[in-house]
N, C-alpha and C positions, 0 to 999 in steps of 0.2 A: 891353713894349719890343720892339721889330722886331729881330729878328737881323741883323747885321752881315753883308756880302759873308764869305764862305771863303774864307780866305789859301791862299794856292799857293804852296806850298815850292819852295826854288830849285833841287830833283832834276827836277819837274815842267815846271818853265820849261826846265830843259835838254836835258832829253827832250823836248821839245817841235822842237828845230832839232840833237839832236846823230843822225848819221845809224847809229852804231853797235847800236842797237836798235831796227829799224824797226815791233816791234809796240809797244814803249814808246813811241815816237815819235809813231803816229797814234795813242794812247789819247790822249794829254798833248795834240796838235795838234786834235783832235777837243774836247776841253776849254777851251783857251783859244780856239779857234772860236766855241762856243757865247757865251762872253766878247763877242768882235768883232761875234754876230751878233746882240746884244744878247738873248738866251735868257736869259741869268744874269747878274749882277753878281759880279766876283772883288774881293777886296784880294789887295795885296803889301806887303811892308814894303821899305826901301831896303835894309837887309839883303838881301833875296833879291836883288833888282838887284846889287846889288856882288858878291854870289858868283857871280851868273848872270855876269856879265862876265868875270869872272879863271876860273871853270871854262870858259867857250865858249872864250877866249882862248887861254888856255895850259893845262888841263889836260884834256882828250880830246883823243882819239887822231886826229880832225881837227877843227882848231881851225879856226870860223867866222871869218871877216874881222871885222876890228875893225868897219867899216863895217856889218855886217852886224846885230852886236850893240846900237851905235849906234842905229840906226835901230827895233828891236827896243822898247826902253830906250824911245824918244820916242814910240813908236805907241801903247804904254802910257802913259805921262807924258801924252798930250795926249788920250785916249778916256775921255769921259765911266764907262764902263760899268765901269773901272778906279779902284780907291781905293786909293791909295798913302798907305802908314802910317810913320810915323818912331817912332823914341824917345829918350829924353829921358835928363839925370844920373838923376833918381827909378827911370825902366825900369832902368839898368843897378843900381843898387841892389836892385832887385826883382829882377832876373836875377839876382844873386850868392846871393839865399835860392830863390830856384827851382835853380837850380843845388845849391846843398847839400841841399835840401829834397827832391829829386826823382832824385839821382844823374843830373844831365845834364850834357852837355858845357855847354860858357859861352855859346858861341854859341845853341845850341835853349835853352838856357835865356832869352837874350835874347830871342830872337824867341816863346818862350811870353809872356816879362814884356810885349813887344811887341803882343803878341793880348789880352790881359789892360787891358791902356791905353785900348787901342779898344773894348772889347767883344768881342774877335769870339771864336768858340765853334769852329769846324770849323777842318782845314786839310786842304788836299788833299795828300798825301804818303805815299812808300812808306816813311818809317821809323819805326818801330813803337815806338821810343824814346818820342813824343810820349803814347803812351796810358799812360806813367807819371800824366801830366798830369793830374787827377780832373776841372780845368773842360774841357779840351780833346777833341772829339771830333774822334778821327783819321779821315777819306775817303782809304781806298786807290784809286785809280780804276783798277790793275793785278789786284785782286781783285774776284770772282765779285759778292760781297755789298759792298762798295764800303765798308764805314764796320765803326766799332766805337766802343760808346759809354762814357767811363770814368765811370764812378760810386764 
């Protein structure tokens, strides 16, 4: 079986346009680049989007134009090189035993059950909580060695 696009956590997407960590910022921008310039294939789930939108919006400390995010939101939705992943009543069922099963929060727990649906095996993100995960290999792209494999 062919490996699935690596999901891009929605810390990664926000570092990507929030200006308050300019070396986070072109790591994360340098990343979804390579996405645009067709180099790599990423997923998202709409999860990430919905958080990407209400963190840009209203939580950092300058909040991007809704227009901004908008537009953001579509260039992905409409670029082939992007696979936008959903979940299902089953996925939140399955996040409720990943969740107990794994000490996660409900949410990372969703979006593991979410990666799990799809296949997909990597995710790009700085929170380390993911390598609870045994199928999940977590990519730091903030770290030297970039990954860590959970077995």
């Amino acid at each position: 079986m062919t490996a699935r696009p690596a999901l891009i956590d929605t810390n990664i997407l926000c570092y990507a346009l929030d200006t308050s960590d300019p070396v986070k910022r072109a790591v994360a921008a340098d990343l979804l680049s390579q996405c645009w310039r067709s180099e790599i294939d990423l997923s998202v789930s709409v999860q990430n989007l919905a958080e990407f939108s209400v963190v840009m919006t209203e939580k950092v400390k300058n909040p991007v134009p809704d227009e901004t995010v908008i537009r953001f939101i579509r260039n992905i939705a409409s670029f082939d090189g992007w696979t936008i992943i959903s979940y299902d009543a089953e996925t939140i069922l399955d996040a409720l035993n990943i969740q107990k099963n794994y000490s996660l929060h409900f949410w990372d727990a969703l979006l593991a059950a979410t990666m799990r649906q799809h296949s997909i095996e990597s995710i790009f993100t700085e929170d380390s909580h993911f390598n609870k995960v045994s199928w999940i290999k977590t990519i730091n792209p903030f770290q030297p060695d970039k990954s860590s494999r959970n077995e």
